[in-house]
MIDOSE-1310 file (N, C-alpha, C; in nm, 2 decimals, decimal comma, always signed):
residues 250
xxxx	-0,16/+0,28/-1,12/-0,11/+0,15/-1,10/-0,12/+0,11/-0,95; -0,15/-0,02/-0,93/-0,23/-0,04/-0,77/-0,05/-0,10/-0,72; -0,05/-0,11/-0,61/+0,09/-0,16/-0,55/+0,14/-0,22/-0,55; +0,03/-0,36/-0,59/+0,07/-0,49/-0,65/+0,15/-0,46/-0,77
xxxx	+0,07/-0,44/-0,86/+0,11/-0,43/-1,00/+0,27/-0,35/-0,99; +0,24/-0,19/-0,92/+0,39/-0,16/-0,89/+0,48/-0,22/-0,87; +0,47/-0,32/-0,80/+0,63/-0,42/-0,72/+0,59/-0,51/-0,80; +0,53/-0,56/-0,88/+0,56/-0,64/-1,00/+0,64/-0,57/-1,14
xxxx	+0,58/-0,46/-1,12/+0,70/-0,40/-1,23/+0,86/-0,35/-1,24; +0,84/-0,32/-1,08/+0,97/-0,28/-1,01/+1,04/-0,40/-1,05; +0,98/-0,51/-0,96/+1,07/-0,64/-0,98/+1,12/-0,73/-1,13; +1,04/-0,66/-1,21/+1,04/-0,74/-1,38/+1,15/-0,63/-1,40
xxxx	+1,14/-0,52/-1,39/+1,19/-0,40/-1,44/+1,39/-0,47/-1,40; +1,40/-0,48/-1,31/+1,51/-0,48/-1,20/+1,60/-0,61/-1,28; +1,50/-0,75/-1,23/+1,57/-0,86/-1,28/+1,62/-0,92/-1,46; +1,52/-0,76/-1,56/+1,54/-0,79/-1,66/+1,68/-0,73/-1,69
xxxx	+1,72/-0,61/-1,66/+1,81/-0,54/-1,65/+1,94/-0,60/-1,56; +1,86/-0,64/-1,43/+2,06/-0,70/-1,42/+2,01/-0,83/-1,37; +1,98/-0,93/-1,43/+1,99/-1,06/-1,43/+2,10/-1,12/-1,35; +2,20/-1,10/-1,43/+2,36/-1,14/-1,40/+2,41/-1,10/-1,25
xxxx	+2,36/-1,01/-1,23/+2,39/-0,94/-1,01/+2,28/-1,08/-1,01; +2,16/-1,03/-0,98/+2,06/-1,15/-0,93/+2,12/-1,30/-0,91; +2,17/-1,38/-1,01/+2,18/-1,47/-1,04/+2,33/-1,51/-0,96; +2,43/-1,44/-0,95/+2,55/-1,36/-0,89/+2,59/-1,38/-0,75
xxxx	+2,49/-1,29/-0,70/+2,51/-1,29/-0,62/+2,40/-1,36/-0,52; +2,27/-1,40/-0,55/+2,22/-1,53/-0,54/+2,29/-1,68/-0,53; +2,39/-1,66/-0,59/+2,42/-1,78/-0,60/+2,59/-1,78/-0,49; +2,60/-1,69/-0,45/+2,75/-1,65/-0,38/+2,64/-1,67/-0,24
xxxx	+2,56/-1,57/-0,22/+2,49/-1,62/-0,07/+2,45/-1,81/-0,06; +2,41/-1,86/-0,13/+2,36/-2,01/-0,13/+2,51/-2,15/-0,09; +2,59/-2,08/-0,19/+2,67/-2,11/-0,16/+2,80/-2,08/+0,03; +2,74/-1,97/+0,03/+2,82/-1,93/+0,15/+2,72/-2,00/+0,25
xxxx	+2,61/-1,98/+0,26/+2,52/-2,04/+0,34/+2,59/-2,22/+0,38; +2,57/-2,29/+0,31/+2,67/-2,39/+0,30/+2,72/-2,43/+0,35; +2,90/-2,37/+0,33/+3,02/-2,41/+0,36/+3,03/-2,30/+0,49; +2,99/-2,18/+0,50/+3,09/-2,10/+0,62/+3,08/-2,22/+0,74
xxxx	+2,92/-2,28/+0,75/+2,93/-2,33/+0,92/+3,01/-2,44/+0,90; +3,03/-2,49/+0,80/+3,14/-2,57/+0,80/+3,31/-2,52/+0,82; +3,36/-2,41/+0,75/+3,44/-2,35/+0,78/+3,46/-2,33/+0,91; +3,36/-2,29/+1,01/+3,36/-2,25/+1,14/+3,38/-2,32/+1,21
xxxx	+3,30/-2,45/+1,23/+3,34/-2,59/+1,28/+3,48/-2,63/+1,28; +3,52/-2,64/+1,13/+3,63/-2,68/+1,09/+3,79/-2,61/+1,15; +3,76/-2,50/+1,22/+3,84/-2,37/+1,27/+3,80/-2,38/+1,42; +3,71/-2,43/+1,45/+3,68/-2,42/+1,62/+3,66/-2,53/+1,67
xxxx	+3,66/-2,68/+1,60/+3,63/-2,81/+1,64/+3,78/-2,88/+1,59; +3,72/-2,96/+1,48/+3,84/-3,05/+1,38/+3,79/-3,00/+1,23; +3,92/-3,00/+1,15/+3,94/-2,99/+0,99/+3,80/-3,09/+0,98; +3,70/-3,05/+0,86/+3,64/-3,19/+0,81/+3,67/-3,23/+0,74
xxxx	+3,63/-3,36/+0,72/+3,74/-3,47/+0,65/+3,60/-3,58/+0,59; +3,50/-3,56/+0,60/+3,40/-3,62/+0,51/+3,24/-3,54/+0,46; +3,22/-3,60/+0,40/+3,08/-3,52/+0,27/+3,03/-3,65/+0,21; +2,94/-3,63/+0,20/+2,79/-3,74/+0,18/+2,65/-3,70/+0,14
xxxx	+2,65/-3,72/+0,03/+2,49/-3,70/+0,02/+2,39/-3,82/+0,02; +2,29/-3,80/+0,11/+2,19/-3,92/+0,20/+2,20/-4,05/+0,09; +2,22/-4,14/+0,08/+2,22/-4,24/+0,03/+2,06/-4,31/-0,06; +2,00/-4,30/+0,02/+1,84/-4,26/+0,08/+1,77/-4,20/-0,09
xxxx	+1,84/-4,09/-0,14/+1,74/-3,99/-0,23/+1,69/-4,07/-0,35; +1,81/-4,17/-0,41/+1,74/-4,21/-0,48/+1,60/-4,26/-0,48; +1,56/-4,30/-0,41/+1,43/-4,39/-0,36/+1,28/-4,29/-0,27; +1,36/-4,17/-0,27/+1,27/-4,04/-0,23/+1,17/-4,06/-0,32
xxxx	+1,15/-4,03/-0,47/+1,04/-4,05/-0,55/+0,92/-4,17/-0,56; +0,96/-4,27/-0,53/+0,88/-4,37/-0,51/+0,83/-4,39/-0,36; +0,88/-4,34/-0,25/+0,82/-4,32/-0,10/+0,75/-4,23/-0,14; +0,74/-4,10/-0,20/+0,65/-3,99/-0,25/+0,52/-4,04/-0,29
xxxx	+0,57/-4,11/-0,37/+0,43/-4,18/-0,48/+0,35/-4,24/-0,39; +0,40/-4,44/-0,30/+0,33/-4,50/-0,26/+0,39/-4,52/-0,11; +0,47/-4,42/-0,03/+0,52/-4,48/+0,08/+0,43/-4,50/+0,22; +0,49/-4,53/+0,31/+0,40/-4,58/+0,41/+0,36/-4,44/+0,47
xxxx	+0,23/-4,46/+0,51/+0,13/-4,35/+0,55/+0,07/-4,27/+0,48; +0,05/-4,13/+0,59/-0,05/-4,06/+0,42/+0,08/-3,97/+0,37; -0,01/-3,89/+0,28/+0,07/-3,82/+0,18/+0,14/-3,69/+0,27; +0,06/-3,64/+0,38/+0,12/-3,53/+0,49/+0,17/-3,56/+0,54
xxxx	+0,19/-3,71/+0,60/+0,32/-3,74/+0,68/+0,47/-3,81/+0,57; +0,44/-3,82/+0,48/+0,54/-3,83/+0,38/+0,58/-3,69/+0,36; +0,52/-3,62/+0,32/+0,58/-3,49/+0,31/+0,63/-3,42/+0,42; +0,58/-3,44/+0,51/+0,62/-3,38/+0,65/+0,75/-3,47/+0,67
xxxx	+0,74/-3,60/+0,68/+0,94/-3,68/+0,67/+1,03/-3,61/+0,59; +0,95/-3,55/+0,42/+1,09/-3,55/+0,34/+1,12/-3,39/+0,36; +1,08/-3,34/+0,44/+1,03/-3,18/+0,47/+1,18/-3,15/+0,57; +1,20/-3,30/+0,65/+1,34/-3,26/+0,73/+1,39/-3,38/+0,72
xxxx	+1,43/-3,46/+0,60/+1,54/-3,50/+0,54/+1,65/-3,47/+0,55; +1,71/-3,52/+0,62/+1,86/-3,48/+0,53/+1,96/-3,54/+0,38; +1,95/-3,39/+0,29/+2,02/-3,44/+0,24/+2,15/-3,46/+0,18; +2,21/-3,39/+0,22/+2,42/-3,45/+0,24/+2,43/-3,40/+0,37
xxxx	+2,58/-3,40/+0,41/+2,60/-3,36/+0,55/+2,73/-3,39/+0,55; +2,81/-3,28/+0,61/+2,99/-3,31/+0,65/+3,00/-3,36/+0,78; +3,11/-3,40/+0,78/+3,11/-3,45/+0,95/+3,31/-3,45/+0,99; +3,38/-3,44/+1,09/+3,44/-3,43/+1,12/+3,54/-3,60/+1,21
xxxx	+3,61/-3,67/+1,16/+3,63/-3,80/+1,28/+3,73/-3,68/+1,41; +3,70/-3,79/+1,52/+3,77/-3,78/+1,65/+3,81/-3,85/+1,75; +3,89/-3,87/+1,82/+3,96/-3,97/+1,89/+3,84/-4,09/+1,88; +3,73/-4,06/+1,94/+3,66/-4,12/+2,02/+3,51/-4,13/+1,90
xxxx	+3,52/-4,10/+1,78/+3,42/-4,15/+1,66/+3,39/-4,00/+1,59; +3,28/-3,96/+1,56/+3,23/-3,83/+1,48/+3,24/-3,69/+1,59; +3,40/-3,63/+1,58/+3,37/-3,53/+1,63/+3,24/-3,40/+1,64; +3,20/-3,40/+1,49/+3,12/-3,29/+1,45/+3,05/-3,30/+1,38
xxxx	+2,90/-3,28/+1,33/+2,82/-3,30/+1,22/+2,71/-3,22/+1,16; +2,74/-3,16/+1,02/+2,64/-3,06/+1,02/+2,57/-3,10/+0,88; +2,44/-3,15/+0,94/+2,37/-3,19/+0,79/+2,28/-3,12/+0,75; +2,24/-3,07/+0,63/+2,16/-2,97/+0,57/+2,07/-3,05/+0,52
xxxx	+1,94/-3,02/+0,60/+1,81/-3,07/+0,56/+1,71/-3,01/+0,45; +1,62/-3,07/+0,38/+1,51/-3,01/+0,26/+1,51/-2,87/+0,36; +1,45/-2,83/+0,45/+1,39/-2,75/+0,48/+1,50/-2,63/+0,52; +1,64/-2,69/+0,55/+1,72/-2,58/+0,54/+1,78/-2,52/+0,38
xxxx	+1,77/-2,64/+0,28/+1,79/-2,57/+0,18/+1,68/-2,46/+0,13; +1,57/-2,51/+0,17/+1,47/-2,43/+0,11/+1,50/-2,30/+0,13; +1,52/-2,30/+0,29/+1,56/-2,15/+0,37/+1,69/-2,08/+0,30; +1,72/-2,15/+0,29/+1,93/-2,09/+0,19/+1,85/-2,04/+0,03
xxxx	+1,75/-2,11/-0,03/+1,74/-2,06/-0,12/+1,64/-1,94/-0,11; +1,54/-1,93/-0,02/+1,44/-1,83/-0,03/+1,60/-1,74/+0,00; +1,67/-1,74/+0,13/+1,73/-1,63/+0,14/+1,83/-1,55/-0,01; +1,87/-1,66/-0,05/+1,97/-1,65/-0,17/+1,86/-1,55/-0,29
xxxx	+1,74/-1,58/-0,32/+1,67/-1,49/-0,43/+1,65/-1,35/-0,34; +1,60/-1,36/-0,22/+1,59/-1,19/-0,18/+1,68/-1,11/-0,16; +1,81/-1,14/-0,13/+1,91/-1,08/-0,12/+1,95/-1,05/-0,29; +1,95/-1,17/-0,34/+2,00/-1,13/-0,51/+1,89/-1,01/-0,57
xxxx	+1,78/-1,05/-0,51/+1,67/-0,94/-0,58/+1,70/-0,79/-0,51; +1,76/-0,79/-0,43/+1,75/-0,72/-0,34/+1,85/-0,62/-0,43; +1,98/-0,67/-0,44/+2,11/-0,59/-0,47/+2,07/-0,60/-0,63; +2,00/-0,65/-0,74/+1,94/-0,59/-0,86/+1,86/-0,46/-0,85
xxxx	+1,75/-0,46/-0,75/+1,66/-0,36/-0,74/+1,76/-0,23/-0,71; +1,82/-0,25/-0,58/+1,93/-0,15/-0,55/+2,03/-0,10/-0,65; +2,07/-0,16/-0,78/+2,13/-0,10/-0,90/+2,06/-0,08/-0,92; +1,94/-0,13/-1,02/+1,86/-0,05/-1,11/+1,87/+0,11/-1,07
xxxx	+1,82/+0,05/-0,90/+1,75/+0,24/-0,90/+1,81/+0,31/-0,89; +1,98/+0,28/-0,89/+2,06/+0,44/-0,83/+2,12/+0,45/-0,96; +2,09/+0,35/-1,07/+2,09/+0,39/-1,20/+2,03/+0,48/-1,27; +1,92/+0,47/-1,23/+1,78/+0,55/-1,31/+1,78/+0,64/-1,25
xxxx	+1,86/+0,65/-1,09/+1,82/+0,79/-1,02/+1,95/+0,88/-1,06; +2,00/+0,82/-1,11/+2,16/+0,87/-1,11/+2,18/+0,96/-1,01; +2,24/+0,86/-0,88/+2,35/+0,98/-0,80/+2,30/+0,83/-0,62; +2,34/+0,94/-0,57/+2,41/+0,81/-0,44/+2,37/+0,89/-0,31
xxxx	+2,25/+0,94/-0,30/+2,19/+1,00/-0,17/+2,22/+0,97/-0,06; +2,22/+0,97/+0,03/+2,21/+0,88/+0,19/+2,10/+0,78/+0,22; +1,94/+0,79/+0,15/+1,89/+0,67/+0,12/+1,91/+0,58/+0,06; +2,01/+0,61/-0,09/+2,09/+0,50/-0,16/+2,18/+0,42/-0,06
xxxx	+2,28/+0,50/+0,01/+2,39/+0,43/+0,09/+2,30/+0,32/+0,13; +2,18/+0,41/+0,21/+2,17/+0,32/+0,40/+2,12/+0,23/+0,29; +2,01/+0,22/+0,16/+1,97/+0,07/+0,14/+2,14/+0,03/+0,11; +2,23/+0,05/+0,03/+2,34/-0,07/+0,01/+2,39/-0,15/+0,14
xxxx	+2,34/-0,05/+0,29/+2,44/-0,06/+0,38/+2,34/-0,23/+0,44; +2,22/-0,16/+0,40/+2,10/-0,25/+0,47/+2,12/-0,42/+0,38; +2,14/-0,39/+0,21/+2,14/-0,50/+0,19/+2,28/-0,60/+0,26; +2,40/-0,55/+0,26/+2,50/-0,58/+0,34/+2,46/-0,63/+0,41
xxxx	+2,41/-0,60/+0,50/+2,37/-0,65/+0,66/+2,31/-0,75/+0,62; +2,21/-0,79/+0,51/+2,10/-0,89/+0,56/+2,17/-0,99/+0,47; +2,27/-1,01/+0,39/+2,33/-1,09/+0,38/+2,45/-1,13/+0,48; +2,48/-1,07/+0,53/+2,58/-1,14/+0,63/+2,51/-1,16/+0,74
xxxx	+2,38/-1,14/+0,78/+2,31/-1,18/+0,80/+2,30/-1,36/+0,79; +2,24/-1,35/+0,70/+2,20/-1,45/+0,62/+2,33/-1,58/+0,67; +2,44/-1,51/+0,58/+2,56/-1,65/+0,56/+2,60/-1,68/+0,73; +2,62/-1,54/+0,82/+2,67/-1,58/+0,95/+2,58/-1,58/+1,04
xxxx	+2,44/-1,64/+1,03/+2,34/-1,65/+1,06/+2,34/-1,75/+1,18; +2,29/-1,75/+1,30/+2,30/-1,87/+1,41/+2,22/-1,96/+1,37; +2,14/-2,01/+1,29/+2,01/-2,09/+1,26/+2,10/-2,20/+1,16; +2,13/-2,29/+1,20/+2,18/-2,39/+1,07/+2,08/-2,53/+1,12
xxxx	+2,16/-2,59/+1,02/+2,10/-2,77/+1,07/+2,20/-2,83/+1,16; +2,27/-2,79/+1,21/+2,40/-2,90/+1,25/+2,37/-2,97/+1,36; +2,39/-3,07/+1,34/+2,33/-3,19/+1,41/+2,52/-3,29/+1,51; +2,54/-3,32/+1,62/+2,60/-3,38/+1,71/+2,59/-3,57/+1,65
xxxx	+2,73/-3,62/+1,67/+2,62/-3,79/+1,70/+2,60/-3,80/+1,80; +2,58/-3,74/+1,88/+2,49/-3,80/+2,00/+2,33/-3,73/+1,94; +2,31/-3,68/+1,80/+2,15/-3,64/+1,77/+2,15/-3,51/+1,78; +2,02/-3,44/+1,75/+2,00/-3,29/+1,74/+1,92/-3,26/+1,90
xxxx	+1,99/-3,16/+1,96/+1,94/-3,16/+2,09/+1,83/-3,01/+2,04; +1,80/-2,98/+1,98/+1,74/-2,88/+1,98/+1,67/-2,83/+1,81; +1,56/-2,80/+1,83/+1,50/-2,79/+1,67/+1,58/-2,74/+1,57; +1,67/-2,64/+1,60/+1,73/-2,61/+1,53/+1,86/-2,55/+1,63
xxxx	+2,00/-2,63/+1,59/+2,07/-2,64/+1,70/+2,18/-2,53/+1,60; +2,19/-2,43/+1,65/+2,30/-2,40/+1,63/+2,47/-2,36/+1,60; +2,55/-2,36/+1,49/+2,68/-2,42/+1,48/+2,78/-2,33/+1,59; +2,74/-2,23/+1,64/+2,82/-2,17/+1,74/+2,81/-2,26/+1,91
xxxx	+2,69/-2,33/+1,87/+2,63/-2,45/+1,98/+2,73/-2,54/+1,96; +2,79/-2,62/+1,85/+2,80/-2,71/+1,86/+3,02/-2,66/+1,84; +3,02/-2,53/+1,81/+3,15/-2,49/+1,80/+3,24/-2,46/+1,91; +3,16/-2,48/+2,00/+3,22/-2,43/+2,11/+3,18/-2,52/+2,23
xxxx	+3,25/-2,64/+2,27/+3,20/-2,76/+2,34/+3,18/-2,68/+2,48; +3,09/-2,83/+2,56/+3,05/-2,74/+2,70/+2,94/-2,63/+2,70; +2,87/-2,62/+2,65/+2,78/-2,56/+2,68/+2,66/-2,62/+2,71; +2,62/-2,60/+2,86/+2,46/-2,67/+2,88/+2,34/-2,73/+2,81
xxxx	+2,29/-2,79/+2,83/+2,15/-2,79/+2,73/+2,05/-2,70/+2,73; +2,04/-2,61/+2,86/+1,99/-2,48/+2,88/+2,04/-2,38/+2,79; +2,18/-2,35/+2,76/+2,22/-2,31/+2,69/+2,20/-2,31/+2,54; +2,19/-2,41/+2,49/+2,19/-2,47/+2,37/+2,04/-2,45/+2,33
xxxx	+1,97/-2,48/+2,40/+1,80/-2,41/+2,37/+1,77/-2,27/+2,39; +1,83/-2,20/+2,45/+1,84/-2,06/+2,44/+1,91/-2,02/+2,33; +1,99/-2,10/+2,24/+2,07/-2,02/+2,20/+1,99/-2,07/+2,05; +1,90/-2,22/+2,03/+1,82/-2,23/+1,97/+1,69/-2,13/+1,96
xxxx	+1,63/-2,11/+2,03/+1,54/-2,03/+2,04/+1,60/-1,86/+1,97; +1,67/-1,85/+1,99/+1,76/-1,69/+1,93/+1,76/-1,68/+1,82; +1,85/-1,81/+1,79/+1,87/-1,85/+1,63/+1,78/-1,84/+1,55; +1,64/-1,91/+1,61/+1,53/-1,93/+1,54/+1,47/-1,80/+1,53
xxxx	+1,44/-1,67/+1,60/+1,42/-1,52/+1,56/+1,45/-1,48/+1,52; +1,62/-1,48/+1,51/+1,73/-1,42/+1,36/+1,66/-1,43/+1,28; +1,67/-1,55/+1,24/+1,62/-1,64/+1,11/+1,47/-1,55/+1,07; +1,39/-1,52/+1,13/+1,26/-1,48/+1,07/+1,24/-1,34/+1,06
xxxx	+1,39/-1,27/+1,16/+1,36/-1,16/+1,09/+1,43/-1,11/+1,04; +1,57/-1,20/+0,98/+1,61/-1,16/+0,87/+1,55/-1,16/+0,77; +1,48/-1,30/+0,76/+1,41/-1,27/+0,62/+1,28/-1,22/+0,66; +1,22/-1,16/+0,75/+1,11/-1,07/+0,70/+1,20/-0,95/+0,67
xxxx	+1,29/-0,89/+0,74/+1,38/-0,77/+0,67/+1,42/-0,75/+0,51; +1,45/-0,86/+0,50/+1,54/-0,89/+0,36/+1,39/-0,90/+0,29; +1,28/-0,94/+0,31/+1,17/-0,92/+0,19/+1,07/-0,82/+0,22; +1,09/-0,71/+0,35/+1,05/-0,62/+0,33/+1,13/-0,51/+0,25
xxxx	+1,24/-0,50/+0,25/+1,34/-0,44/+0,20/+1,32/-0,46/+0,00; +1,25/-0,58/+0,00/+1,26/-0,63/-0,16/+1,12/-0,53/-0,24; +1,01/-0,55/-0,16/+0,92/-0,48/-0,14/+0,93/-0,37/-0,18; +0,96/-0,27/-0,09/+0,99/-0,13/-0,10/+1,10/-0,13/-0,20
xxxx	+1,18/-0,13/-0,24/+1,26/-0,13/-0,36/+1,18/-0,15/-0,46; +1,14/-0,25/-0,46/+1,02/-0,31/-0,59/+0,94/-0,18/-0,61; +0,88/-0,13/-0,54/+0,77/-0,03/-0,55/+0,83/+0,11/-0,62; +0,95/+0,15/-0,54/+0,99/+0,28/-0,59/+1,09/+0,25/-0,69
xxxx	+1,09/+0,10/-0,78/+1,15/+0,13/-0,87/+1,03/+0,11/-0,97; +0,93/+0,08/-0,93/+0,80/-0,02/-1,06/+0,76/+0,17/-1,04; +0,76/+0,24/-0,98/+0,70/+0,44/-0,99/+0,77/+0,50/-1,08; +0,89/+0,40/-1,12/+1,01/+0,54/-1,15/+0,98/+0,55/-1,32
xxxx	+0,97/+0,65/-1,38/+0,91/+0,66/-1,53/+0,94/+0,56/-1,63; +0,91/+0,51/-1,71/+1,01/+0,41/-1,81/+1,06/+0,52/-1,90; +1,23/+0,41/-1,92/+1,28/+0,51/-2,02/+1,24/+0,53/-2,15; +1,28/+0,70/-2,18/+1,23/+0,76/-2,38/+1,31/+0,68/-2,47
xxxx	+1,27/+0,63/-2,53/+1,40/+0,56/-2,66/+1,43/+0,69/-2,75; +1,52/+0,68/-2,77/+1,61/+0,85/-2,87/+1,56/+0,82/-2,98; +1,50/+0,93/-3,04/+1,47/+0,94/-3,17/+1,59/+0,93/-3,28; +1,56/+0,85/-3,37/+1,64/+0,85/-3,47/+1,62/+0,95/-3,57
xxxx	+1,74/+1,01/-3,65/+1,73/+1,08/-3,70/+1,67/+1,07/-3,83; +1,65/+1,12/-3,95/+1,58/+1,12/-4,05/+1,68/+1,08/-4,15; +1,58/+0,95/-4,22/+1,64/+0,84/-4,28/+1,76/+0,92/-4,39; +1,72/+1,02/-4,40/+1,85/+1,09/-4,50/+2,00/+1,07/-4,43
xxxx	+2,01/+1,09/-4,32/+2,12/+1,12/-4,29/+2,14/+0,95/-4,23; +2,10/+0,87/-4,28/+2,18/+0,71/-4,28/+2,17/+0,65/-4,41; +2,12/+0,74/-4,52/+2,10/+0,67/-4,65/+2,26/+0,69/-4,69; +2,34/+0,56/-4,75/+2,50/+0,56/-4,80/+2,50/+0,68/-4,92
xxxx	+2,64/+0,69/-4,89/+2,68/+0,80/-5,02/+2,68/+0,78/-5,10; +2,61/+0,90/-5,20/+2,65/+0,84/-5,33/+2,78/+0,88/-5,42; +2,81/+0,81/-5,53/+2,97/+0,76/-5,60/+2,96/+0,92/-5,62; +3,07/+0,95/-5,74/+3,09/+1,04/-5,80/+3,01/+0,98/-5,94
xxxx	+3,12/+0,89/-5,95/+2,99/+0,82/-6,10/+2,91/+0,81/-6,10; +2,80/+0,78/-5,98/+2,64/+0,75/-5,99/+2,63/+0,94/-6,00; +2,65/+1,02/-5,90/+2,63/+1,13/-5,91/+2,63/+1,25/-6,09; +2,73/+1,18/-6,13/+2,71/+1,20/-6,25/+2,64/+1,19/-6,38
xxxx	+2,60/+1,05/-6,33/+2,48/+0,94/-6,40/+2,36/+0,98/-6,37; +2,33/+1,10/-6,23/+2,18/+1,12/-6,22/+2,23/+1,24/-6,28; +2,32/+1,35/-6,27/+2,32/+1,49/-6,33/+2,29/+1,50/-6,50; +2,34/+1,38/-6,51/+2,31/+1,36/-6,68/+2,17/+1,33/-6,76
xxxx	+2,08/+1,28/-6,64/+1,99/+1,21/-6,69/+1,90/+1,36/-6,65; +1,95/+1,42/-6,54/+1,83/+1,54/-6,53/+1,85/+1,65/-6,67; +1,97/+1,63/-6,71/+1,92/+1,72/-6,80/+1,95/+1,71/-6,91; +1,91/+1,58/-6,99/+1,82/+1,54/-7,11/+1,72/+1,45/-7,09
xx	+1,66/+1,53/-6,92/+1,47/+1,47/-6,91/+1,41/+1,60/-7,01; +1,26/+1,53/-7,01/+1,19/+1,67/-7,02/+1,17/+1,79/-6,97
């Protein structure tokens, strides 16, 4: 079996069996992705107090179809859309603002399947291997990491009203007032390495899992026993009805 094919089996093998983790806990990272930097803000700035989804989406489909320009700079606008976003009021207008663009959901969701693939592959195999090595640990310890990784990640969309000072600004930027613009691009720039290698971690991690589970034998189905011993009992009166008949055969 070539290595491809292995980590295709690994991975079929894993998600068929624990679906429900995958989906689980897939869906517990996507969601925490979300709300923590909100949580955080809301704990180091002001409570938020509004949520909106872009007004805008309806009409996304038909700018797709015929909107102004070509088709790559349409895609390239709806690529960093925003589409909802919380925001915080303050004395003086929008204390705080953190809007989640196409391109950060995308990122919440690629993270959300590898992590969920990640902690399926990681059951399957300490199922099939039955028992809990120090390789088993470090991967549970490893997948741990790359989801909190993930959720308390410095890379968000959160965006200021005074505008996004930085490609990707963020929420410890914007959680903690006073800090430089020097600052805030350095701390952009950081964010943005996390970000790539967490998830190259988290899908190399999926990888290798995949492989040493798509090697591991498939299971023997148990032989059933011989159809006699599941055929129902017979009565006394049928039993009697055959003893009779054997002997006034020929």
């Amino acid at each position: 079996m070539g290595g491809i094919g292995r980590i295709s089996t690994g991975i079929r093998r894993a998600l068929s069996a624990r679906w429900g983790v995958f989906a689980g806990v897939g869906s517990l990272v996507l969601v925490l992705d979300i709300l923590v930097p909100v949580a955080v803000l809301s704990i180091a700035r002001k409570p938020v107090d509004y949520f909106t989804f872009n007004p805008w989406l309806p009409s996304l489909p038909g700018y797709l179809a015929s909107g102004r320009g070509t088709l790559a700079e349409r895609l390239d606008r709806t690529w960093n859309l925003a589409l909802f976003w919380f925001s915080a009021n303050g004395i003086f207008g929008i204390d705080w603002g953190f809007a989640v663009t196409t391109a950060d959901l995308a990122r919440f969701v690629l993270m959300a399947a590898l992590i969920g693939a990640y902690f399926a592959l990681w059951l399957h195999r300490r199922d099939r291997t039955a028992g809990a090595g120090w390789g088993l640990r470090l991967g549970r310890q490893g997948g741990v990491l790359g989801a909190v990784g993930s959720v308390f990640g410095l890379a968000t969309g959160g965006c200021t009203v005074m505008g996004c000072g930085a490609p990707m600004m963020p929420v410890v930027g914007l959680a903690f007032a006073g800090l430089s613009s020097g600052a805030l691009a350095w701390l952009s720039q950081i964010s943005a390495i996390a970000t790539v290698a967490v998830i190259g971690g988290m899908a190399l991690g999926v990888l290798y899992l995949a492989w040493r589970v798509g090697g591991l034998p498939e299971p023997r189905p148990s032989h059933p026993a011989s159809l006699s011993a599941y055929a129902p009992p017979t009565s006394p009166s049928r039993r009697r009805e055959e003893s009779g008949a054997e002997a006034s055969g020929p």
